[in-house]
ROZA-233597 format. One line per 5 residues: number of its first residue (from 1); for each residue x, y, z of N, C-alpha, C. Coordinates in steps of 0.1 Angstrom, whole numbers, plus 5000, padded with zeros to 4 digits. Layout:
# ROZA-233597
NUM	X Y Z X Y Z X Y Z ~ ...
//
This chain:
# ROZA-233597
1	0560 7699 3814 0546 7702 3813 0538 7700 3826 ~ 0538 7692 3834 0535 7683 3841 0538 7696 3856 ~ 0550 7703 3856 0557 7709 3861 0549 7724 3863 ~ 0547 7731 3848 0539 7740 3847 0527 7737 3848 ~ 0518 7728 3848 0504 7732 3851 0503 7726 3862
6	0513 7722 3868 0511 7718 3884 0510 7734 3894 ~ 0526 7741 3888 0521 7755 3894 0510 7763 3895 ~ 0503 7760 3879 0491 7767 3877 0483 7766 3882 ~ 0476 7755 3886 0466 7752 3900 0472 7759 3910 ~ 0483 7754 3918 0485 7763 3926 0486 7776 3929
11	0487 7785 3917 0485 7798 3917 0470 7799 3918 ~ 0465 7791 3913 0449 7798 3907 0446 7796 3925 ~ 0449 7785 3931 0440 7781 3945 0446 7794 3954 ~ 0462 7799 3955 0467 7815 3962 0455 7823 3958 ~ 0455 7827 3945 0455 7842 3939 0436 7841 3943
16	0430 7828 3948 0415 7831 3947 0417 7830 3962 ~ 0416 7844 3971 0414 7841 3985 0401 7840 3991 ~ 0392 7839 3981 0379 7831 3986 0379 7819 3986 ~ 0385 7810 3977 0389 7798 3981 0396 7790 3990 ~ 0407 7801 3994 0416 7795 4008 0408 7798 4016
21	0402 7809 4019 0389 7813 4032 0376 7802 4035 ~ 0375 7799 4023 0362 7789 4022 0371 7771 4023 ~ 0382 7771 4023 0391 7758 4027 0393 7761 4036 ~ 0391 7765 4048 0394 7766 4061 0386 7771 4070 ~ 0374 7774 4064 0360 7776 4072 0359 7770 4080
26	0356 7758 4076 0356 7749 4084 0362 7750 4100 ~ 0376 7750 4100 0386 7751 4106 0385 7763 4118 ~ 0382 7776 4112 0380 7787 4114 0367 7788 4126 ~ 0354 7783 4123 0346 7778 4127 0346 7772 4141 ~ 0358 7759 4139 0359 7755 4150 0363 7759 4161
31	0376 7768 4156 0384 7774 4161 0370 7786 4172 ~ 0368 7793 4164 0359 7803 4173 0343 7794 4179 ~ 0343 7779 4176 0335 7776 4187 0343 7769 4198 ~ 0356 7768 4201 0361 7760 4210 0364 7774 4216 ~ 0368 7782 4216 0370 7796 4222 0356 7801 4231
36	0348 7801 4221 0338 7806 4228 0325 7797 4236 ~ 0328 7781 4232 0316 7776 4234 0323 7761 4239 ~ 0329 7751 4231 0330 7737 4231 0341 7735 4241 ~ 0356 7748 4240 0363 7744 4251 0360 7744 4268 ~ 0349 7751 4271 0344 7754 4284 0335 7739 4285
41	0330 7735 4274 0321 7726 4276 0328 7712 4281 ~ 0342 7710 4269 0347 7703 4274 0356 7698 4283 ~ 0359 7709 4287 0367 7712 4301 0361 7711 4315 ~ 0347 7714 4314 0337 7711 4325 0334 7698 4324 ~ 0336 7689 4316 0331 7676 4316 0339 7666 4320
46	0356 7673 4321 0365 7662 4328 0371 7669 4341 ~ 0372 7657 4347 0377 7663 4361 0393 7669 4365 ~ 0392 7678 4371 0404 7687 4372 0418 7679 4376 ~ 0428 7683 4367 0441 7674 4371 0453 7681 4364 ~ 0466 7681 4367 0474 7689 4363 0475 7689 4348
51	0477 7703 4342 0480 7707 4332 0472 7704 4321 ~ 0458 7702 4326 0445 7703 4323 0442 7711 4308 ~ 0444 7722 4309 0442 7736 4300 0449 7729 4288 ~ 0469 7723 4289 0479 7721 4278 0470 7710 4273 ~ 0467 7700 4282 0459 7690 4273 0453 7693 4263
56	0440 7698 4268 0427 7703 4260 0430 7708 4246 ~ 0445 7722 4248 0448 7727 4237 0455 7720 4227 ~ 0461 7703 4232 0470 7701 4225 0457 7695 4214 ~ 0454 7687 4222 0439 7674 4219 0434 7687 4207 ~ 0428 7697 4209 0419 7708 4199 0430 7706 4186
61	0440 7711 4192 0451 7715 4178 0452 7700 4172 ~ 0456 7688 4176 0454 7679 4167 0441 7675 4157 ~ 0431 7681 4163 0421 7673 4155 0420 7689 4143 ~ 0426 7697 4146 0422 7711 4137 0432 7707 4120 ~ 0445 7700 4125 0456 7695 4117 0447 7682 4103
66	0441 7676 4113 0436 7663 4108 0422 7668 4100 ~ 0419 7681 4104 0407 7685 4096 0409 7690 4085 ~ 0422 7701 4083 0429 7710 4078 0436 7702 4064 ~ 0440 7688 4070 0444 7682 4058 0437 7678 4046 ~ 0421 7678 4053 0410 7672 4039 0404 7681 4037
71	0403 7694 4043 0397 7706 4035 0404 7715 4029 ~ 0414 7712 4030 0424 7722 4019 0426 7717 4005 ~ 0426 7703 4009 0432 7696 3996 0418 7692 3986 ~ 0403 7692 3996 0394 7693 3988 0393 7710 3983 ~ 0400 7722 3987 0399 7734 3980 0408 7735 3970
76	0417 7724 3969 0427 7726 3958 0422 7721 3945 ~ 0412 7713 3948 0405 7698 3939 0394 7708 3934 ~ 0388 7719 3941 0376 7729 3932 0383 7732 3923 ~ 0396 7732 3916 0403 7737 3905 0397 7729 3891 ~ 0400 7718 3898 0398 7705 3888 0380 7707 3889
81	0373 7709 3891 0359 7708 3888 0353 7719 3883 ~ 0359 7729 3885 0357 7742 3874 0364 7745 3866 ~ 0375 7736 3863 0379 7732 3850 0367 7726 3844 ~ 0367 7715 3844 0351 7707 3840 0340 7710 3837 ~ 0341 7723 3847 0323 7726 3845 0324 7738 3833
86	0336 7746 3831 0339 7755 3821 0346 7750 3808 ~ 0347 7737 3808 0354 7732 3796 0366 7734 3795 ~ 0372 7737 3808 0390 7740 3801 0399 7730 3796 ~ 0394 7717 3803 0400 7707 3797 0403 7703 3783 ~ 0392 7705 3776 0393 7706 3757 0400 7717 3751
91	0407 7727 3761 0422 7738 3756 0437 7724 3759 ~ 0429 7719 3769 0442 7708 3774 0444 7701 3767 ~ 0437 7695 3763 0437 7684 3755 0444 7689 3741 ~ 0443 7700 3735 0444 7705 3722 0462 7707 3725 ~ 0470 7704 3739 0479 7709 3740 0492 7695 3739
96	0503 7694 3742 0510 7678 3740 0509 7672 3755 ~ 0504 7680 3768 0505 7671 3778 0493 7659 3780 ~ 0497 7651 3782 0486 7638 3783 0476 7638 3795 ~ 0467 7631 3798 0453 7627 3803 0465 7623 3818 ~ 0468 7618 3816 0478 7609 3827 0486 7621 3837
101	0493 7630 3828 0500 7642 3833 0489 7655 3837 ~ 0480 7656 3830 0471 7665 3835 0469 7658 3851 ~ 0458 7647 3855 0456 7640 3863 0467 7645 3874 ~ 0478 7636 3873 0491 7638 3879 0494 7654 3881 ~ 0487 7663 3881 0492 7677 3881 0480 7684 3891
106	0471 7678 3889 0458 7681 3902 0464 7677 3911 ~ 0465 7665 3914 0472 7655 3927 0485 7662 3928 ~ 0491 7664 3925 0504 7670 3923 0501 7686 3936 ~ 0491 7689 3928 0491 7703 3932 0484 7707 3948 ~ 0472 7696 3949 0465 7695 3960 0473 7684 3974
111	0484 7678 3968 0491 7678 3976 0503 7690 3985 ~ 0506 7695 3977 0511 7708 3981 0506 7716 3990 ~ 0494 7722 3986 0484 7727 3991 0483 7726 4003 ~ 0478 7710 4005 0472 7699 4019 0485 7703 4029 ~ 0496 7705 4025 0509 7703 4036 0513 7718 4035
116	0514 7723 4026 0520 7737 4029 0510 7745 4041 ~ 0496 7739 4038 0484 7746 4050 0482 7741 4066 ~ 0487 7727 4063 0491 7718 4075 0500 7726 4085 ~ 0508 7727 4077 0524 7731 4083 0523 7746 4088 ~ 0518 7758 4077 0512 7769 4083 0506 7765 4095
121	0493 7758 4100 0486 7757 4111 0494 7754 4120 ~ 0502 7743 4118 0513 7739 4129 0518 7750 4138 ~ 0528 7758 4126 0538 7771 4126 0532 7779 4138 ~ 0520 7785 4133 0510 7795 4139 0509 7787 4155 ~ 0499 7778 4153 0501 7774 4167 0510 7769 4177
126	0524 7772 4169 0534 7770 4178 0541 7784 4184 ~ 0538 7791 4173 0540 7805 4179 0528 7811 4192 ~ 0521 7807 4186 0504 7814 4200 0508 7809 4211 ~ 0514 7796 4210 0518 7785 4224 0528 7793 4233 ~ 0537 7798 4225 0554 7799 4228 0546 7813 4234
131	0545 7820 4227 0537 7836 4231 0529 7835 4249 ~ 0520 7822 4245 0512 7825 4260 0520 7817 4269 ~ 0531 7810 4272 0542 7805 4278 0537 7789 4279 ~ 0529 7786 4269 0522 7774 4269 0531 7764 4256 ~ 0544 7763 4257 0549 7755 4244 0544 7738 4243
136	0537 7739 4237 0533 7726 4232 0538 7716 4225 ~ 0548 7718 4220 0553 7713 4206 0565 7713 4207 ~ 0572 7701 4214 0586 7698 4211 0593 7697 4198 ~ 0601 7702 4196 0614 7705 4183 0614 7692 4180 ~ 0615 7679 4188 0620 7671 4187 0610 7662 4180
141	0595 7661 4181 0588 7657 4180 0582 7661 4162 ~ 0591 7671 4162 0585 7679 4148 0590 7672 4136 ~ 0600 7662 4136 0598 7650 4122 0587 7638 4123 ~ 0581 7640 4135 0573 7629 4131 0557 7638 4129 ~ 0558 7651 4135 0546 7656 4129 0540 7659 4117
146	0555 7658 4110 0559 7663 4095 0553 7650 4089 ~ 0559 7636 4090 0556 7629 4087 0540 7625 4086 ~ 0539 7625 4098 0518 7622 4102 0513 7636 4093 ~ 0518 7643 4086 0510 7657 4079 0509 7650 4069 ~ 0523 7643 4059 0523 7635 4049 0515 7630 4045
151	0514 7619 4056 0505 7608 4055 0491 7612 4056 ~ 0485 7619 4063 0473 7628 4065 0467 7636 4054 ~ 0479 7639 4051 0473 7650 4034 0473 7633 4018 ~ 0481 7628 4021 0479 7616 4011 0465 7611 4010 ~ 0467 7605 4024 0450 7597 4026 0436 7610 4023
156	0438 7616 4027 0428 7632 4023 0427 7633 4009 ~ 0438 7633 4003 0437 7641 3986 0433 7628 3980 ~ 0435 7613 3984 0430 7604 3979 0413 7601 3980 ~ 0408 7604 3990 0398 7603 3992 0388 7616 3987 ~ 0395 7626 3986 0386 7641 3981 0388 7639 3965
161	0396 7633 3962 0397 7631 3945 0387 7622 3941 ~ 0388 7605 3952 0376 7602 3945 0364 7608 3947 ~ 0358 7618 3956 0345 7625 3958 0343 7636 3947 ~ 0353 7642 3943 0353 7652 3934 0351 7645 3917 ~ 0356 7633 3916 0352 7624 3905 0336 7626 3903
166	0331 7624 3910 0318 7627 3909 0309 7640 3906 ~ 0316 7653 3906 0308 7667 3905 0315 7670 3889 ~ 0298 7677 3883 0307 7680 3869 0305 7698 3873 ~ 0293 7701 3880 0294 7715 3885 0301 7720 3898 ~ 0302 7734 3901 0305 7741 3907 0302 7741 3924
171	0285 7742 3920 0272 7744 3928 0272 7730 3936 ~ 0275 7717 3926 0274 7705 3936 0284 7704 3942 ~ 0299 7708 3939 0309 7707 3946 0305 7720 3962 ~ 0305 7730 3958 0305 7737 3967 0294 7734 3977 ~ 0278 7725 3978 0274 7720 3984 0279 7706 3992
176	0288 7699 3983 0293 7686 3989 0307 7694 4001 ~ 0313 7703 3998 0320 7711 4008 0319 7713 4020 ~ 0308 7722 4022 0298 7723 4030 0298 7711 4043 ~ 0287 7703 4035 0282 7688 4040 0296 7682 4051 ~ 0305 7683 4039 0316 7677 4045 0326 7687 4056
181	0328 7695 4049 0331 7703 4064 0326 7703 4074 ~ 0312 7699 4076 0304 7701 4089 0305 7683 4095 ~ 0302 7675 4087 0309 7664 4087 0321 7660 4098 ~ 0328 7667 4093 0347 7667 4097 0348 7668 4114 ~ 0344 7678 4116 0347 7683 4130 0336 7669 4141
186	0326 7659 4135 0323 7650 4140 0330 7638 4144 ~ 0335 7634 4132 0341 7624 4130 0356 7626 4130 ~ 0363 7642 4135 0374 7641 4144 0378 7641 4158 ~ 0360 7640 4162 0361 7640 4176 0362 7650 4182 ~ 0358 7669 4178 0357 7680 4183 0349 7681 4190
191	0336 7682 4183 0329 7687 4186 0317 7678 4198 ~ 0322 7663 4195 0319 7655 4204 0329 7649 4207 ~ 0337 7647 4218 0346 7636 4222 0337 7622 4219 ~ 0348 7614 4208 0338 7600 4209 0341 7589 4219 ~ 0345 7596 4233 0341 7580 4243 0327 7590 4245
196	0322 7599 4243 0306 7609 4246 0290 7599 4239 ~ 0303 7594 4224 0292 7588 4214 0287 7573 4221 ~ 0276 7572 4215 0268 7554 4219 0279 7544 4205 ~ 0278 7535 4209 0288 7521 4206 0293 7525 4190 ~ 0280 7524 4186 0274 7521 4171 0283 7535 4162
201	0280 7547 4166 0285 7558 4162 0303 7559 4162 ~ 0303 7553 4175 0322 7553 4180 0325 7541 4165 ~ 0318 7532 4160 0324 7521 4152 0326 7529 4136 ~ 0315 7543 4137 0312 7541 4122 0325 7560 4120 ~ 0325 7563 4133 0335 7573 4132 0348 7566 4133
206	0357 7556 4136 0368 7548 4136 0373 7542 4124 ~ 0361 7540 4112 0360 7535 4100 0366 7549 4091 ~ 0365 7562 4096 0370 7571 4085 0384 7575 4090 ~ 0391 7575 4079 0406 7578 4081 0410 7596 4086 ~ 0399 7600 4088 0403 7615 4095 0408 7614 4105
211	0395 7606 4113 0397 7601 4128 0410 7595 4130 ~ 0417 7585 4124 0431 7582 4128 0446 7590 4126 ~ 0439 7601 4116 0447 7610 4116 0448 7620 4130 ~ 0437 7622 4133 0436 7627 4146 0441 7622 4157 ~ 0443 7608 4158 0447 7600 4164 0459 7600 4170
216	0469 7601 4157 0480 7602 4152 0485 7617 4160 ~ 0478 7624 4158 0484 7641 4157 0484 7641 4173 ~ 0474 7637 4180 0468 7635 4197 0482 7628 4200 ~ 0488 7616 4200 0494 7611 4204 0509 7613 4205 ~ 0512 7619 4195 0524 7627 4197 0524 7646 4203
221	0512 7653 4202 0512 7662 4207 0506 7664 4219 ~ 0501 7655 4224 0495 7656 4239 0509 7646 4247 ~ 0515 7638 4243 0524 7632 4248 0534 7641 4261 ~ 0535 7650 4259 0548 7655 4273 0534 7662 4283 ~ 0527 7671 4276 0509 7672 4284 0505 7658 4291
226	0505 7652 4290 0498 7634 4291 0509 7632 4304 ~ 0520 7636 4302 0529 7626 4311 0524 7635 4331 ~ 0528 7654 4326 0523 7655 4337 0505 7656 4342 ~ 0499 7655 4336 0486 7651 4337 0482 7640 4347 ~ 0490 7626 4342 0486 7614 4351 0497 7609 4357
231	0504 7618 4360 0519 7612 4362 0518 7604 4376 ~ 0504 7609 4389 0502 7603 4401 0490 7596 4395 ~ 0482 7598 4389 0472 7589 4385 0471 7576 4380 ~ 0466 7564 4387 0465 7555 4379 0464 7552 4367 ~ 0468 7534 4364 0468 7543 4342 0454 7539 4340
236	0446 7529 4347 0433 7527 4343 0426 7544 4339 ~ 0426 7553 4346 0423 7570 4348 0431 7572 4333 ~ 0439 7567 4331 0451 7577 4320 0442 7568 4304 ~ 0443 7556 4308 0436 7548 4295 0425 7550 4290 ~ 0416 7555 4307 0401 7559 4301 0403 7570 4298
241	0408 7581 4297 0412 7591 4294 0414 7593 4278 ~ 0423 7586 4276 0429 7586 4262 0419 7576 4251 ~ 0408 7568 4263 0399 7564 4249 0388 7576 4251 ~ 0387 7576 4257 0379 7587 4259 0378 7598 4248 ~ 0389 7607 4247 0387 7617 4241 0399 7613 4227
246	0395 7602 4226 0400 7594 4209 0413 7598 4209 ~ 0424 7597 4216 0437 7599 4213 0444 7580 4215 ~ 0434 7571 4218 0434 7561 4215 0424 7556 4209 ~ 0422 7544 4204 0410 7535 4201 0408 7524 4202 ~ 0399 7515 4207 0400 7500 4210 0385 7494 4198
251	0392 7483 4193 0382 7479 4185 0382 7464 4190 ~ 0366 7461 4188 0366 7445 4194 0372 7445 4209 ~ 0374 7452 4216 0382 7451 4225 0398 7449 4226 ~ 0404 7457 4214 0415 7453 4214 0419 7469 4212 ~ 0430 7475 4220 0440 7487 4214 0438 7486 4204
256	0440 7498 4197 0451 7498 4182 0462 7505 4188 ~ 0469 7503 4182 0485 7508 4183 0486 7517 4172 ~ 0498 7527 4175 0498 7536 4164 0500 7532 4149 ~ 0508 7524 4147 0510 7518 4139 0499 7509 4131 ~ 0491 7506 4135 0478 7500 4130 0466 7515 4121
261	0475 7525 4127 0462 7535 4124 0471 7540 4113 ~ 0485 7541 4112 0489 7546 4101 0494 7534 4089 ~ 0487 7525 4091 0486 7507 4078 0474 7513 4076 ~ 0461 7520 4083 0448 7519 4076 0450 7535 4070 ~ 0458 7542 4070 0460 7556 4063 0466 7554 4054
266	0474 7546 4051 0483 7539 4042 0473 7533 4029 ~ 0467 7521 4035 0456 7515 4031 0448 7523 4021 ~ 0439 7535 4030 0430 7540 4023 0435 7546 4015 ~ 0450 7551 4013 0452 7559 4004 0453 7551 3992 ~ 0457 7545 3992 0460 7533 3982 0444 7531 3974
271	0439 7524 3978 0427 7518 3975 0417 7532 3972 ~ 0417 7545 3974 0409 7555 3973 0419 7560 3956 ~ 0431 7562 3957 0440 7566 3944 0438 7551 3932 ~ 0439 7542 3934 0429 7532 3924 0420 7534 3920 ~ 0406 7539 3927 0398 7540 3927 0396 7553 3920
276	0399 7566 3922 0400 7575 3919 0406 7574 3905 ~ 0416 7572 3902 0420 7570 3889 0419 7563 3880 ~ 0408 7552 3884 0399 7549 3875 0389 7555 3868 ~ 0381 7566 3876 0371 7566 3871 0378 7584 3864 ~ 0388 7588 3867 0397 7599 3867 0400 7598 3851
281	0406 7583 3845 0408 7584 3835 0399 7586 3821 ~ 0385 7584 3828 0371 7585 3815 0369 7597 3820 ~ 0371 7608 3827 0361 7617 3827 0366 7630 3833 ~ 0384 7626 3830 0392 7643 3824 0397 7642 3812
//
């Protein structure tokens, strides 16, 4: 049971391609402002050094991955709230699969979703790369990007489930979308590099687990870009660099290490799926 109406979300989220269009707006968005507007901006704002351009594109493409993972998996989760808002649930209920297994079949489904959309964006921009003789994306590097998508789409579907806990309509979901999509591209450090931000802002974007997802995706895909970049450069230049445009982060004055950013992705996932499935169980 569990099995079939896991599919069924997933068809319903394919077959409505206004809803994959409107899960990737966001994304889309960005995409055509760093083309036309943010990549000139921010390419004028750092000083010229080798392989400049691969940077930029790697740094864009990870934060588009990290954005990609919470707005998909929040268009997977509009299933589950227009269930709610149309009553479909009381057909479910009338059926033998349980409160527990329904539950389990959203999550189920909107994980799918989160990574099969990841992994497309990946795909795509390894092809555009390979096409403009710009390959970005080491073969070799591609189990651990697989993995950071995992972990990326977990902490995302955990966190958009407990927000979606909250909408019994349509109208409020599709306004909380919105909000949050415009949101996203902040606090992954697009549209503003956060070494750009004042103290206070850099502390309260560091706090959301997007940002480390981005983190994550920057540090393994700007890595062979990074090497010829500062390869004559001192690393003070390379460290301000990489706090700079968030592919590192220092809190209290201390690094984090990669590993510290995927314990708080870990973390939040945990503590957001508790949370969530608390309040999941009174009110599907």
């Amino acid at each position: 049971m569990v099995v079939a109406f896991t599919k069924r979300n997933i068809l319903l989220y394919f077959r409505d391609k206004t809803s994959v269009f409107f899960s990737m707006l966001a994304v889309i968005i960005l995409i055509g402002l760093y083309v036309f507007f943010l990549g000139d901006v921010t390419s004028k704002g750092l000083p010229d050094f080798p392989s400049k351009k691969s940077l930029l594109h790697s740094w864009f493409l990870a934060g588009v991955l990290a954005i990609t993972s919470m707005t998909t998996t929040l268009g997977a989760f509009g299933i589950l709230v227009e269930d709610r808002a149309n009553k479909r649930y009381m057909d479910f209920y009338a059926s033998p699969i349980s409160r527990a297994k329904l539950v389990g079949g959203y999550i189920i489904s909107a994980l799918f979703v989160g990574f099969v959309m990841c992994l497309s964006t990946l795909i795509v921009a390894y092809v555009f790369f390979n096409l403009k003789g710009e390959s970005q994306i080491a073969l070799s590097h591609l189990p651990y990007l697989i993995g950071v998508i995992l972990l990326s789409v977990l902490s995302s579907s955990a966190i958009v489930l407990f927000i979606v806990s909250f909408f019994k309509t349509s109208n409020a979901f599709a306004a909380a979308s919105t909000v949050l999509g415009t949101l996203l591209g902040f606090l992954a450090g697009i549209y503003i590099p956060i070494g750009t931000l004042p103290d206070y802002l850099q502390t309260i974007v560091k706090l959301f687990p997007v940002s480390h997802s981005a983190s994550l995706f920057r540090q393994i895909l700007m890595e062979s870009a990074m090497l010829d970049a500062f390869a004559q450069a001192p690393i003070d230049m390379k460290e301000s660099f990489q706090l700079g445009m968030g592919v590192h982060y220092r809190v209290d004055g201390v690094l984090i290490q990669s590993r510290w950013s995927v314990y708080y992705l870990i973390g939040t996932t945990i503590v957001f799926s508790c949370l969530s499935l608390i309040l999941m169980r009174k009110k599907v």
